[in-house]
N, C-alpha and C positions, 0 to 999 in steps of 0.2 A: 443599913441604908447609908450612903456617903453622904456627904454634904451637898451634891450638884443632885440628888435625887431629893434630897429631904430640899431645896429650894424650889425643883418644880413642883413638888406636892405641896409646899406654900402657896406658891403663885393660882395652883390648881384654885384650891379652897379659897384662898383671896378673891379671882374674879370669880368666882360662882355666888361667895358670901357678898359680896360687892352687887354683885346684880341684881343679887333677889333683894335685896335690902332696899336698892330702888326701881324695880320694877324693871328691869332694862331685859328682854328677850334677847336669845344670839343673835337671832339674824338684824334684830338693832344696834348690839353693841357690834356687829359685824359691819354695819351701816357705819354707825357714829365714829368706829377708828377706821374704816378705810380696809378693812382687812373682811373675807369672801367668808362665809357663814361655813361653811367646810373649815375651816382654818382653824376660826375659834371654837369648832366641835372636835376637831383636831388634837387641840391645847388641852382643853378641857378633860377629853378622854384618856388623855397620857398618849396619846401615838403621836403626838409632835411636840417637842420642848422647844417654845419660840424664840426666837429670837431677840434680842436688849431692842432693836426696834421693836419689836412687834410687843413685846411688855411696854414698852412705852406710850405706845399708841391704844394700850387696852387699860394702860396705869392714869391717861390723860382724861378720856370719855370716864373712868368710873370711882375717880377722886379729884380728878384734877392737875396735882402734882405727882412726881414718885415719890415725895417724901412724905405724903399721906395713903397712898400707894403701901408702902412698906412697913407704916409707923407699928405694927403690928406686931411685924417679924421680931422670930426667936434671934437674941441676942448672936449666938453663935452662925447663924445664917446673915445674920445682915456686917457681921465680919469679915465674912468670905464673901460677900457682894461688894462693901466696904473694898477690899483688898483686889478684885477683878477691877473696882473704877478706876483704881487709882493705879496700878501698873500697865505698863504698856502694852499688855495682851490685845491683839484686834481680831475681832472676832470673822 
């Protein structure tokens, strides 16, 4: 598994762990970020890897920040996320 795969599989388990831990249903956190309950069953399922919006807007409803968002992430993943913010890449 590369690196851009072992991230969306964090993210996966992030908001699933995240939601069930406060009660938050898809189609609410679909509600609460703005984003269509297909989308985040989408994300969720692996058939769509979202977008640095669409994490953001799913990282704000279910921590707040992204930097509580990610506090989680394996060392090595949050290097390579580290290293996407901070060069010029646009997505």
């Amino acid at each position: 598994m590369n690196l851009q795969q072992e991230l969306n599989a964090w993210i996966i388990s992030r908001i699933i762990e995240l939601s069930i831990k406060q009660g938050i249903s898809i189609p609410e956190l679909a509600r609460k970020s703005e984003l269509s309950t297909t989308t985040i069953q989408n994300i969720i399922s692996g058939k769509t890897v979202p977008k640095l919006e669409t994490i953001v807007s799913i990282a704000m409803v279910l921590s707040g920040t992204l930097d509580k968002f990610f506090e989680t992430v394996d060392d090595n993943i949050a290097a390579e996320v580290q290293k996407y913010i901070s060069s010029d890449h646009k997505p």
